[in-house]
C-alpha positions as CSV (number, residue, x, y, z in Angstrom):
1,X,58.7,68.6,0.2
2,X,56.1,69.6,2.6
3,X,56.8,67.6,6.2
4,X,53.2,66.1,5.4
5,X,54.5,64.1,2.2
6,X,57.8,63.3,4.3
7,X,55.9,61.6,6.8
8,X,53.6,59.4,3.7
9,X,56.9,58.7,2.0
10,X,58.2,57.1,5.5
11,X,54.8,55.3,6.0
12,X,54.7,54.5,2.2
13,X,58.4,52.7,2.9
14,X,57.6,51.0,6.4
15,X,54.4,49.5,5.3
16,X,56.5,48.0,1.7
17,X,59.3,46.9,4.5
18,X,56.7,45.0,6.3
19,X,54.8,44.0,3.4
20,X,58.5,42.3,2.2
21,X,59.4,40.8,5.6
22,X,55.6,39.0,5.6
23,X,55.8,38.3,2.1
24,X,59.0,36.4,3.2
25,X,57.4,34.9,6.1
26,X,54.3,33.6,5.3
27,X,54.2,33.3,1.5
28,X,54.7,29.3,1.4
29,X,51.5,29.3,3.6
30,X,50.1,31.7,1.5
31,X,50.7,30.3,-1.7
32,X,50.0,26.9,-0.5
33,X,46.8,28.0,0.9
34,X,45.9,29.4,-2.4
35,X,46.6,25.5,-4.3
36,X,44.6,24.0,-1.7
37,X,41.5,26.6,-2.2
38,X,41.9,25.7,-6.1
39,X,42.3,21.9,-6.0
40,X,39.7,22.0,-3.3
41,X,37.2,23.7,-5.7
42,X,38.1,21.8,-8.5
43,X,37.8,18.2,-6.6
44,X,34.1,19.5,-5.2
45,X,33.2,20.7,-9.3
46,X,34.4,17.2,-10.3
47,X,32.5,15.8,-7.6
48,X,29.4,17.5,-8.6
49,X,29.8,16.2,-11.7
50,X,30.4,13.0,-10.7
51,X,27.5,12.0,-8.4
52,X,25.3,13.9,-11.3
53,X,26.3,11.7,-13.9
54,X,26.5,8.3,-11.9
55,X,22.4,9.5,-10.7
56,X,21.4,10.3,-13.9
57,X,22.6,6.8,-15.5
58,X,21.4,4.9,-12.0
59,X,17.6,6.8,-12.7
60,X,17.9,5.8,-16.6
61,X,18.6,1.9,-15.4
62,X,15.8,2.5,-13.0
63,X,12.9,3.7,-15.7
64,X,14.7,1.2,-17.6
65,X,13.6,-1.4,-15.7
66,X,10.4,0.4,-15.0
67,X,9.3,0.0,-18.7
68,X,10.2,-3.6,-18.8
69,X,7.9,-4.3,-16.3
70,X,5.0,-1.9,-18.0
71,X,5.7,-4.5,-21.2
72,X,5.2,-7.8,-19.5
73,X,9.0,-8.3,-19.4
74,X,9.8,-9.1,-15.9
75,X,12.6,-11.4,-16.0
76,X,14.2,-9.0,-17.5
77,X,13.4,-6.3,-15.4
78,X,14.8,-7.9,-12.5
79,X,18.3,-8.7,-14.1
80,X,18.1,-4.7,-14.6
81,X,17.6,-4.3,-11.0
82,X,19.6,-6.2,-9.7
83,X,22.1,-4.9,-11.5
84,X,21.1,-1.4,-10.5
85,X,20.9,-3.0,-6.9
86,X,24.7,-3.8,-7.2
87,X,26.2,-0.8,-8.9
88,X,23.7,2.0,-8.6
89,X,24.2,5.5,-6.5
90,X,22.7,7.3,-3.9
91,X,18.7,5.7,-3.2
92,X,18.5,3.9,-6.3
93,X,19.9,0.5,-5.1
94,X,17.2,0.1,-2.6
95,X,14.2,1.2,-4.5
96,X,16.1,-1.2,-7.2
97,X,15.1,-4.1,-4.4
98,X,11.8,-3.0,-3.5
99,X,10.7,-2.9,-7.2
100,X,12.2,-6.3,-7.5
101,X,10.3,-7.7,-4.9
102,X,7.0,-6.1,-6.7
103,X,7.6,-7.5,-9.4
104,X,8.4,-11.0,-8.2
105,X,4.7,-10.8,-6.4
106,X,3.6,-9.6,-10.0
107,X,5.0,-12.9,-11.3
108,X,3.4,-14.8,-8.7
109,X,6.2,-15.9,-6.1
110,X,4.3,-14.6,-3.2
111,X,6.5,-16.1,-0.5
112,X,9.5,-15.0,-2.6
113,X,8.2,-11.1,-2.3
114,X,7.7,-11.7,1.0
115,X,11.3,-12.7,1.6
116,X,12.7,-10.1,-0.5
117,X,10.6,-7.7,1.4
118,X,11.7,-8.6,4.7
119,X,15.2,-8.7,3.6
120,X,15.3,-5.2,2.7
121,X,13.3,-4.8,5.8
122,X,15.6,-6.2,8.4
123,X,19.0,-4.3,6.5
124,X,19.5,-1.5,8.8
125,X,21.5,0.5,6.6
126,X,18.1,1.5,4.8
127,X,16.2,4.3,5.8
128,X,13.6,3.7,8.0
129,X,10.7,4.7,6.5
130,X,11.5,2.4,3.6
131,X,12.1,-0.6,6.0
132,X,8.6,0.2,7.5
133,X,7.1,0.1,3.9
134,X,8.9,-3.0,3.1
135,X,7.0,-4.2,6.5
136,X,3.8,-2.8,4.9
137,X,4.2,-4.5,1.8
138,X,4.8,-8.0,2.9
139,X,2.0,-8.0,5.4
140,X,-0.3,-6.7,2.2
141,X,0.6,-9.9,0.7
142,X,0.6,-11.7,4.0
143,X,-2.8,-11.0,4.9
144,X,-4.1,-13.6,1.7
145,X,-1.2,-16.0,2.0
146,X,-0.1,-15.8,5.7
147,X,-1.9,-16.0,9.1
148,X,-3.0,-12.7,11.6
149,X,0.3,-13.1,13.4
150,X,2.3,-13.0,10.3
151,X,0.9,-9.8,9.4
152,X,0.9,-8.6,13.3
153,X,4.5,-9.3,13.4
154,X,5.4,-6.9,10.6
155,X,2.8,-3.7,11.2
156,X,1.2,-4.2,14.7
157,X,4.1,-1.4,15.6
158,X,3.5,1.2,12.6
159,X,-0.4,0.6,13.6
160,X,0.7,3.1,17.0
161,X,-0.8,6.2,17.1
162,X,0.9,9.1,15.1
163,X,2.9,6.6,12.8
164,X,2.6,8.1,9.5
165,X,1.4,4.3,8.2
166,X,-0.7,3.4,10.7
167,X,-4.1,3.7,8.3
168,X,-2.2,1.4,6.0
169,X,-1.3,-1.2,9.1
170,X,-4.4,-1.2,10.7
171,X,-6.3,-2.4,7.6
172,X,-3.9,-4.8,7.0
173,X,-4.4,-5.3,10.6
174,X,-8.2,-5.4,10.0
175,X,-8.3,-7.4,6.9
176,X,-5.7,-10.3,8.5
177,X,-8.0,-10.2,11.7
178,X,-11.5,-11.0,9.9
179,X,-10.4,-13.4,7.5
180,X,-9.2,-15.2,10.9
181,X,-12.8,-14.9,12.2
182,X,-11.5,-12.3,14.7
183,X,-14.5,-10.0,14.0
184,X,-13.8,-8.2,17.5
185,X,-10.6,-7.1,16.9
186,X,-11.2,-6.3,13.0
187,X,-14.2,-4.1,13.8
188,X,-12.0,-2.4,16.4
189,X,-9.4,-1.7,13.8
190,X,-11.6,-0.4,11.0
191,X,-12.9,1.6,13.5
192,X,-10.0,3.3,14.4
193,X,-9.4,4.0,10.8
194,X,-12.8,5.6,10.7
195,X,-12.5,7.9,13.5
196,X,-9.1,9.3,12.0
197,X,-10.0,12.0,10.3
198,X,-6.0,12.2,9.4
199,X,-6.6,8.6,7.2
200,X,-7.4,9.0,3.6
201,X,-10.6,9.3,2.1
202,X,-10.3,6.1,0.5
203,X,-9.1,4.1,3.3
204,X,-11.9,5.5,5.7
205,X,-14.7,4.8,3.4
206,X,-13.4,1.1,2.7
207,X,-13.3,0.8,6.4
208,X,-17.0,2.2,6.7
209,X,-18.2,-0.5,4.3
210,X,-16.0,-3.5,6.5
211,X,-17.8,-2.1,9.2
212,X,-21.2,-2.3,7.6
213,X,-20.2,-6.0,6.8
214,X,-18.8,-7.1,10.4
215,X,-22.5,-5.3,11.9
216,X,-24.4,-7.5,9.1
217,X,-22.9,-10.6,8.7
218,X,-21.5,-11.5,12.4
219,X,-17.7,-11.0,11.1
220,X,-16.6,-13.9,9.7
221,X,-15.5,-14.7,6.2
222,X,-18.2,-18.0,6.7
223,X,-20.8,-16.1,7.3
224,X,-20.4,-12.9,4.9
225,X,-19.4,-15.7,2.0
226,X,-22.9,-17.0,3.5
């Protein structure tokens, strides 16, 4: 034996020496590492599967509910949502009760939608930008049923500049303020929605014709029913 394959026989030994000795150390750790790697993949696989299946029968409750409404069937879509508001995953609960309070505007409880609007509004466990819709829609309804300040006191803060909804609030804003005879302040408003050229096409040319109105009537609903 050549002293070179002396010397890798020794090495060959020492390393299985140590190789033994950590085995023996560190192979509880080892092995137990190993279980928790497996039941950890396994519980996130499961997991997967879980949250797939419990959003895929919460968004078949949801269309569910959708085509009850599409077929005149309302008090039965809102027993499906709020079912779907009490035992539905991820998102689905809360659009659940903003479709609900559509649809009990659709069935003509005004007051109720707007309750049910600011309910979902004032739970701060929602998302924001779905409590400052819920805002949006009530003052919508508001601005036939309610006074300016009832719609002010939901949008006049999303009407700010760069809020993603303040085209939406100010002609809510707009439409509350000239029904109240406050042409100065409705003109104002529309105009701001004009000037945007961030506002949609269709909000800026319905606030170019309120303009036109306000300049031609004297902006008040007397005087353009007149």
């Amino acid at each position: 034996m050549t002293d070179d394959g002396f010397f890798r026989e020794v090495n060959e030994e020492l390393r299985s020496d140590k190789m033994r000795a950590f085995w023996a150390r560190y192979s509880t750790l080892l092995i137990g590492g190993v279980v928790a790697i497996v039941i950890g993949t396994a519980a996130f696989a499961f997991y997967e599967y879980w949250t797939e299946k419990e959003a895929s029968k919460s968004g078949d409750q949801f269309l569910a509910a959708l085509n009850l409404v599409r077929d005149g069937k309302n008090d039965e879509a809102l027993k499906t949502l709020d079912q779907l508001e009490k035992d539905g995953y991820g998102a689905y609960p809360v659009l659940a009760r903003m479709r609900a309070a559509g649809v009990i505007a659709q069935k003509g409880d005004l007051a109720g939608a707007v309750a049910a609007f600011d309910k979902v509004s004032a739970d701060t466990s929602v998302p924001q930008s779905i409590r400052d819709l819920a805002k949006l829609r009530a003052a919508l309804i508001l601005v036939d049923t309610g006074s300016y300040d009832d719609v002010a006191s939901r949008v006049e803060a999303l009407s700010s500049d760069g809020n993603p909804m303040r085209h939406s609030a100010r002609e809510a804003l707009g439409l509350a303020a000239w029904k109240a005879g406050r042409g100065a302040d409705a003109t104002k408003l529309f105009k701001q929605i004009s000037d945007d050229q961030a506002a949609p096409a269709n909000i800026r040319q319905f606030s170019d014709t309120m303009l036109d109105m306000l300049r031609s009537t004297g902006a008040t609903p007397a005087a353009a029913a007149g």
